[in-house]
C-alpha positions as CSV (number, residue, x, y, z in Angstrom):
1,X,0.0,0.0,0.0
2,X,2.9,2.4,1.0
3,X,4.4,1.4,-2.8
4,X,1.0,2.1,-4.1
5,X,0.7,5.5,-2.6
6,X,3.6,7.1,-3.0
7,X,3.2,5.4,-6.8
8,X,0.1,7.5,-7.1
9,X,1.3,10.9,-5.5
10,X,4.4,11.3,-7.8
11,X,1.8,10.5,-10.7
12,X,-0.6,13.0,-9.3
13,X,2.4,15.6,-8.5
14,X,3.1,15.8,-12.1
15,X,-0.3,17.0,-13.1
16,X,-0.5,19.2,-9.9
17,X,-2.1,21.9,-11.7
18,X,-4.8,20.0,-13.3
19,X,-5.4,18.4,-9.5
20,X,-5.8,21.8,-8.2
21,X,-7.9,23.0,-11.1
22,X,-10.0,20.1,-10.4
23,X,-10.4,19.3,-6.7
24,X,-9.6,23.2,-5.2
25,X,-11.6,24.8,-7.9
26,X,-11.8,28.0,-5.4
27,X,-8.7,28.8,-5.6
28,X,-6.5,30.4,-8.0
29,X,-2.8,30.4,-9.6
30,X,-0.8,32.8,-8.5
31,X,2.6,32.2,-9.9
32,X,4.6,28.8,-8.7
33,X,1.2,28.2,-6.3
34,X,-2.2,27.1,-6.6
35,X,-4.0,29.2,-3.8
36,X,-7.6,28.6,-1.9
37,X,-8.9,28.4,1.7
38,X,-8.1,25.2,2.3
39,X,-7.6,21.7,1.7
40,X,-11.2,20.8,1.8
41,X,-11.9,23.5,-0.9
42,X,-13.1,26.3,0.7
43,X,-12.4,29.8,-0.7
44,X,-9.5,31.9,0.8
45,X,-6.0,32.0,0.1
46,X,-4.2,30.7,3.4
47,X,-3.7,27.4,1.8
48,X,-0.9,27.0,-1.0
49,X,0.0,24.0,-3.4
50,X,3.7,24.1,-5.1
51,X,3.0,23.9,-8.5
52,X,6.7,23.2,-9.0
53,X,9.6,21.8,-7.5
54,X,11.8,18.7,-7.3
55,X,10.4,15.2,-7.5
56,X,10.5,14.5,-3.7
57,X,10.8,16.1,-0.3
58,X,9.2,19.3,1.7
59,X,9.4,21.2,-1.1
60,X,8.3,18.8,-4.0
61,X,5.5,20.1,-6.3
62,X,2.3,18.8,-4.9
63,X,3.2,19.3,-1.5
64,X,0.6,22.0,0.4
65,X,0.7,23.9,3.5
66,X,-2.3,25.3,5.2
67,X,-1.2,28.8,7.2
68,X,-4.2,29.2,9.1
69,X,-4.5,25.9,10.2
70,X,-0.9,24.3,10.2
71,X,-1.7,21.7,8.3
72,X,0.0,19.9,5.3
73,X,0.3,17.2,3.2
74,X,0.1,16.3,-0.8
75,X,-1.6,15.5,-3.6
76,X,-3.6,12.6,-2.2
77,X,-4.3,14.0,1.4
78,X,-6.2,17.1,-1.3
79,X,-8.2,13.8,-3.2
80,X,-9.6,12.8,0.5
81,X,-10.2,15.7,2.2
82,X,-12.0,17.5,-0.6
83,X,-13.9,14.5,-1.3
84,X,-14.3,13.3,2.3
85,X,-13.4,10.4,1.8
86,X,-12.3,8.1,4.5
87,X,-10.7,5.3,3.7
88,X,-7.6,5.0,1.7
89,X,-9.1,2.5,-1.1
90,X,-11.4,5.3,-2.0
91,X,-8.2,8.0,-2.3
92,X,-6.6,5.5,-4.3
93,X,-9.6,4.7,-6.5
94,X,-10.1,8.4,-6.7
95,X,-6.5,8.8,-8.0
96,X,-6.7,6.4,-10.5
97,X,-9.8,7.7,-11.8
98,X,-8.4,11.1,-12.5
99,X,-5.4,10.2,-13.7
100,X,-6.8,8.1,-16.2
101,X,-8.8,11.1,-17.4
102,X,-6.1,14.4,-17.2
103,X,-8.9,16.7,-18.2
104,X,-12.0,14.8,-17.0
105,X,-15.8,16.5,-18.3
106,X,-17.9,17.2,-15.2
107,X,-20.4,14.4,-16.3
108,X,-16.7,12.1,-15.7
109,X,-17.2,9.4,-12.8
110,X,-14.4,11.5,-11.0
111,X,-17.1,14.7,-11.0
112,X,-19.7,12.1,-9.6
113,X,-18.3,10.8,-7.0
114,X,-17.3,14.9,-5.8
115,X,-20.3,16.3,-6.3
116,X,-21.9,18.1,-3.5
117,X,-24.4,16.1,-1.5
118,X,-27.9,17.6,-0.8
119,X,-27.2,20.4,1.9
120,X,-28.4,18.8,5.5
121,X,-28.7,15.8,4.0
122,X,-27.0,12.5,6.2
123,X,-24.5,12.5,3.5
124,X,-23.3,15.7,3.7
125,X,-23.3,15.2,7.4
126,X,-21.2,11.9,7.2
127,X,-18.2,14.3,4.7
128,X,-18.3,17.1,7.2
129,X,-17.6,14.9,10.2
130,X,-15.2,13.1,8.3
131,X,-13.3,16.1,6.8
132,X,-13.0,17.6,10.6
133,X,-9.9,15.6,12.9
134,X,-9.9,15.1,16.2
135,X,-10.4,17.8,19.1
136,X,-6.9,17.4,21.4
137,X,-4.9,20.5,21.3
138,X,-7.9,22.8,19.2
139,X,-9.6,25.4,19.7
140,X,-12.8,23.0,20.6
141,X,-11.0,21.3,23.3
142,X,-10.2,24.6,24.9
143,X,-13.5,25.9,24.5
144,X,-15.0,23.0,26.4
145,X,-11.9,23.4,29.0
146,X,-13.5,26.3,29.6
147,X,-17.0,25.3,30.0
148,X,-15.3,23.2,32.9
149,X,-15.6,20.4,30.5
150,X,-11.8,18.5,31.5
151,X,-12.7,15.1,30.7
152,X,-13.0,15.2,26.9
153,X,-9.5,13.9,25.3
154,X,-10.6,11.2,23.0
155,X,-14.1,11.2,22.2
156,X,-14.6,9.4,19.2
157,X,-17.8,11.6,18.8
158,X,-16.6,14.7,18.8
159,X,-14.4,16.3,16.2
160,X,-12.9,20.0,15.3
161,X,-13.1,22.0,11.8
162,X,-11.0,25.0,11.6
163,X,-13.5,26.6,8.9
164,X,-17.1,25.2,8.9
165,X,-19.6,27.2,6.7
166,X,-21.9,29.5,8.2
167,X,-25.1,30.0,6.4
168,X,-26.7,33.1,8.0
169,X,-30.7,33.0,6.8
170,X,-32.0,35.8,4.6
171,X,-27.7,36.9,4.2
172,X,-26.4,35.3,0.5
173,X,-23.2,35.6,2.3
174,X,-21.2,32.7,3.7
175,X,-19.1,32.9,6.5
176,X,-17.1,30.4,8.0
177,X,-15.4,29.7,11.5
178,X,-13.7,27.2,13.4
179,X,-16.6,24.8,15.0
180,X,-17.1,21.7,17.3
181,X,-18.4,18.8,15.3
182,X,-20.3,16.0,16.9
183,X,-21.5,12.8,14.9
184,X,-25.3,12.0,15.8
185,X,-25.5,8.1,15.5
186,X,-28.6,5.3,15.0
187,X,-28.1,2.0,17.2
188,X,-25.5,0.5,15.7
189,X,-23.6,3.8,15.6
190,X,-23.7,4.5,11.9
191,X,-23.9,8.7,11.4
192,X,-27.0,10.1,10.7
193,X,-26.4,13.9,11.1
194,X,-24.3,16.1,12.8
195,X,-24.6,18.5,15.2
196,X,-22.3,22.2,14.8
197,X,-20.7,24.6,17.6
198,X,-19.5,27.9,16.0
199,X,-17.0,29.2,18.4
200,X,-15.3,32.5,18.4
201,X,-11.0,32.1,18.5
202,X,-11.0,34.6,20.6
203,X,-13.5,32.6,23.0
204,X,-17.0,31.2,23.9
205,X,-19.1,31.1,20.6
206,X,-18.8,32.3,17.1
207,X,-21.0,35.8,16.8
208,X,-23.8,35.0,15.0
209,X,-27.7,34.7,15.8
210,X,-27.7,31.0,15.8
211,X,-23.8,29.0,17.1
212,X,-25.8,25.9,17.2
213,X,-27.3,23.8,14.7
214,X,-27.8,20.1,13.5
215,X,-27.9,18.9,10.4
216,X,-28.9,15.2,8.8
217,X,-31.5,12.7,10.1
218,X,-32.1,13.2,13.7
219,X,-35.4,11.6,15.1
220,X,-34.3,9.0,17.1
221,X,-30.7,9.4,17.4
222,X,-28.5,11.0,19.6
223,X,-24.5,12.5,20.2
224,X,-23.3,9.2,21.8
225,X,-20.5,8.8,24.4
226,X,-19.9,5.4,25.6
227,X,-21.7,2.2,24.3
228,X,-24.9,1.4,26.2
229,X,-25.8,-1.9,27.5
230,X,-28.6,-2.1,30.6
231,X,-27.8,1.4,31.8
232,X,-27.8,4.5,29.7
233,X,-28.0,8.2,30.5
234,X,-29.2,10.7,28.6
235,X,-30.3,14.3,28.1
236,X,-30.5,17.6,25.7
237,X,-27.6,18.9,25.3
238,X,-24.0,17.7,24.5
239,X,-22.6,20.3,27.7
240,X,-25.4,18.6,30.0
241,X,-24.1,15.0,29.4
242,X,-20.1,15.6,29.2
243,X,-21.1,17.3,32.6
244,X,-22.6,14.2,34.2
245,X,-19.4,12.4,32.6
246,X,-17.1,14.8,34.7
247,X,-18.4,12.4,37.4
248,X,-19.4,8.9,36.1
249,X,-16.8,8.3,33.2
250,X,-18.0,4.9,33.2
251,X,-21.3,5.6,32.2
252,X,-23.1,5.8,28.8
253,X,-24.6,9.0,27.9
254,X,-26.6,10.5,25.3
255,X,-27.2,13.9,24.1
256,X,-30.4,13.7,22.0
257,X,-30.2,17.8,20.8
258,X,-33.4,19.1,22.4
259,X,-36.0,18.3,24.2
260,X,-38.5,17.1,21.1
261,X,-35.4,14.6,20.4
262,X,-35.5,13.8,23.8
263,X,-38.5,12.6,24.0
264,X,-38.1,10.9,20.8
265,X,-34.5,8.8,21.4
266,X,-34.7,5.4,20.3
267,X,-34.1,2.5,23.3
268,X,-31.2,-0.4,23.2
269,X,-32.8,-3.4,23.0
270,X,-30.8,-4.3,26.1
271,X,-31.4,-1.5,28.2
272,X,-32.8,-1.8,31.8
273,X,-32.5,1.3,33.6
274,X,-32.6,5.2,31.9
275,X,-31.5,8.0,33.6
276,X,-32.8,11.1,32.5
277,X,-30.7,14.3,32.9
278,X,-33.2,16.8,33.0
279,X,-33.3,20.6,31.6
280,X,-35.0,22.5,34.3
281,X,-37.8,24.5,32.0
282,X,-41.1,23.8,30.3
283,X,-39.9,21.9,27.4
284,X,-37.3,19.9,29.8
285,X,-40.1,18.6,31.9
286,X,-42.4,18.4,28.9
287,X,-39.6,15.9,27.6
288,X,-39.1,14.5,30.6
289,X,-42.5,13.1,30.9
290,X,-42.8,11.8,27.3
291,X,-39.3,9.7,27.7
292,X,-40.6,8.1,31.0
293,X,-44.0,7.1,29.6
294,X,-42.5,5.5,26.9
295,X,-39.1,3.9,28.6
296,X,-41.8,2.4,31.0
297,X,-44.1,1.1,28.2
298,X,-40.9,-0.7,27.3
299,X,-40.5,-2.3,30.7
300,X,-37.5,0.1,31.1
301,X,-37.1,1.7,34.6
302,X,-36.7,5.3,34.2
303,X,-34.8,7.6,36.8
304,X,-34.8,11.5,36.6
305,X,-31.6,13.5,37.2
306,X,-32.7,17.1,38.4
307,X,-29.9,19.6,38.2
308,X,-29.6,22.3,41.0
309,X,-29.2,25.5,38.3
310,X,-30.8,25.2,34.6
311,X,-29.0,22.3,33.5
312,X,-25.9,20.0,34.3
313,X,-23.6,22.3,32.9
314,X,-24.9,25.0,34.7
315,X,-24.5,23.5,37.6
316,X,-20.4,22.7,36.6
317,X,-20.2,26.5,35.8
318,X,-21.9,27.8,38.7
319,X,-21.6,25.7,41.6
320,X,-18.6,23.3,40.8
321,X,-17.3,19.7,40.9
322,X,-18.1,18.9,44.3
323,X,-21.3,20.3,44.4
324,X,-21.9,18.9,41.1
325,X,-20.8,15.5,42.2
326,X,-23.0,14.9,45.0
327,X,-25.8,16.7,43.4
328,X,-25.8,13.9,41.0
329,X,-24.5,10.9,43.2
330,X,-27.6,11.4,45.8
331,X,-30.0,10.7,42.9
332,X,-28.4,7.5,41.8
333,X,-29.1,4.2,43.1
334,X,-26.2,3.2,45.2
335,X,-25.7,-0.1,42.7
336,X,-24.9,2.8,39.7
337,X,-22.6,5.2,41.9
338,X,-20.4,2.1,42.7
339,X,-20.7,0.9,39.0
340,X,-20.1,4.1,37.1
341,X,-18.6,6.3,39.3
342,X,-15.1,4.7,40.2
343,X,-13.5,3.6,43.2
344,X,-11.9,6.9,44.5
345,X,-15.6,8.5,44.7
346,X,-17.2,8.6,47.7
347,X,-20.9,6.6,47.5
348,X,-22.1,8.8,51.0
């Protein structure tokens, strides 16, 4: 495979321009570059391409470097990330494809396969989540550092992208900023949607009417942390949950979006006991009271988590760890605290 790849960069590297032209049609040639926003195509000029050089090394033609965001790479990292693309036979594939054809037509099976999907469609979801990389050392990790948010290094659900569109309704223009990505699964943990943080660099969220939004098929699903067997927790919002994991790592969560998706979520068929962390308003109880009707119709036992403050997070924000901690430990049964909790907390 290693042959193979480096096979199909030097190929690729010698029709750099024709690459760029193709996959970062934003951008532009500005003398020995090709220049766009980024790897993933979006327009800018922080990102630039060598459109010459020698046949290997840093400074080889095909080789990239993002300014913005630090990254880099070549010719085949451009093939996967515009294309989202995950696994390397599909890079590879994709290569070959386009290197058959040096000036493919846009009806080419190379255009197919790059074409946009449907916006808020699953698909589109499943290429945003998989163009974004992991959250350790980003601007997401701090900014849930400094919702008091510690225990997040990891999480296979949640992801970072330095630039995700912003569509702002009844503005033409689109703005982009760095956001917190979190994949919303089905059962079996397949991605059905996504669900976006905006966040400012400078901190807290990105300045625009609305920093949150979800996007793909939703009903049902949830932001999942932790695989659920008998016992599952599970609430609103993705801040409420990683809250009650500052205190019971060990246990399965769920954040289901809002309160109609609460009430919605979908049941393991193993599950025995559901916590519910509950948002203290209207809709929150309104939620609340739909997801134990129906856990109960499913001979599930439900238990509800009240927080002191508006919601879990709250609570972390406002009153602390501590109080946090035995806020939530007094409402479990004692079989859960010793279970999910860990040895070095206290269960009185």
């Amino acid at each position: 495979m290693a042959r193979d790849a480096a096979e199909l960069s030097r190929r690729l590297a010698q029709n750099v321009e024709a690459v760029c032209r193709h996959y970062l049609s934003s951008g532009r040639r500005q003398g020995r570059y090709w220049l766009v926003g980024d790897v993933r195509n979006m327009p800018g000029r922080s990102m630039f391409v060598r459109l010459s050089g020698p046949d290997s090394g840093p400074g080889a033609a095909g080789h990239w470097t993002d300014a913005a965001s630090f990254e880099h790479g070549d010719l085949l990292d451009v093939i996967r990330e515009s294309c989202g693309f995950v696994d390397f036979r599909d890079v590879a594939d994709e290569a070959r494809r386009f290197l058959s054809l040096p000036n493919p037509p846009p009806s080419s099976v190379a255009a197919a396969r790059c074409s946009p999907a449907p916006q808020g469609s699953a698909e589109s979801a499943r290429r945003l989540f998989a163009a974004s990389r992991s959250i350790g050392g980003t601007l997401a990790e701090r900014y849930l550092h400094w919702r008091r948010l510690t225990n997040v290094s990891g999480l296979a659900s949640l992801r970072f992208h330095p630039r995700c569109f912003y569509r702002s309704e009844g503005n033409a223009e689109n703005l982009s900023f760095p956001a917190l990505i979190a994949s919303v699964t089905d059962l079996s943990g397949a991605i059905t949607g996504v669900h976006r943080t905006w966040l400012d660099p400078v901190g807290g969220k990105a300045p625009v009417d609305t920093p949150r939004r979800a996007m793909g098929n939703l009903l049902g699903h949830a932001v999942r942390f932790g695989a659920a067997d008998d016992v599952l927790a599970a609430g609103e919002g993705i801040e409420t949950v990683l809250s009650v994991r500052e205190v019971l790592p060990a246990l399965p969560l769920a954040a289901a979006l809002s309160s109609n998706h609460l009430a919605a979520m979908l049941f393991p068929a193993s599950l025995r006991i559901l916590y519910i962390a509950r948002d203290a308003d209207p809709a929150g109880d309104a939620a609340v009271a739909a997801l134990t009707a129906r856990a109960e119709g499913a001979g599930i036992e439900p238990h509800v988590l009240s927080p002191q403050f508006g919601d879990f997070n709250d609570d972390l924000c406002r009153a602390g760890l501590p109080a946090l901690r035995a806020k939530l430990l007094s409402q479990l049964r004692p079989a859960d605290v010793q279970r999910f909790a860990g040895p070095a907390v206290p269960v009185s």
